[in-house]
N, C-alpha and C positions, 0 to 999 in steps of 0.2 A: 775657364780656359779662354787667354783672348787667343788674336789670332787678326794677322797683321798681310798688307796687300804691297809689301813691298820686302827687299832685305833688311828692313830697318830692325828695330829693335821696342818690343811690346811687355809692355809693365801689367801685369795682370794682381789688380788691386782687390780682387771680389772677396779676400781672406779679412780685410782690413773694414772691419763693422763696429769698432767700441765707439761710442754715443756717449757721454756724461755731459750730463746735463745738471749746473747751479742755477737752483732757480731764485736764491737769495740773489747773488751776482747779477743775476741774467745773464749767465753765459754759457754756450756750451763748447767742450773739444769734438771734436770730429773728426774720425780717420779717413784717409781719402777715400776708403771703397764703399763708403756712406752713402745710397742711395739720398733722394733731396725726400721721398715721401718717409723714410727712414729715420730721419729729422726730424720732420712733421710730427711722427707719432711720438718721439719721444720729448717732446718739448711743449706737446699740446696741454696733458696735464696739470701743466704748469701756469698754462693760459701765457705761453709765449708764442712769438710767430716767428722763424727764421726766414730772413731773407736770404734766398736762392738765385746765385748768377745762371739760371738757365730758362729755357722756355719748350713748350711740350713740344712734339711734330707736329709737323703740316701746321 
């Protein structure tokens, strides 16, 4: 459940988890409620590394 600090309007993704991963390709889809360590684990296997647009706290 998100939960939003204005009137605005909050998209709650956390249902949105499928991961497929080609590892012929290199490539994977990914739904947006895809955590980036949730990636990680599925693409490790494969001996791929996904590049992630984000950076941890602090």
């Amino acid at each position: 459940m998100g939960w939003g600090t204005s009137s605005g309007l909050v998209v709650d993704l956390t249902d949105m988890k499928r991961v497929a991963v080609d590892p012929v390709q290199r490539i994977a889809q990914v739904d947006a409620g895809v955590l980036g360590r949730e990636v990680m684990r599925a693409a490790g296997p494969y001996g791929l590394a996904p590049v992630l647009g984000q950076l941890p706290p602090g």
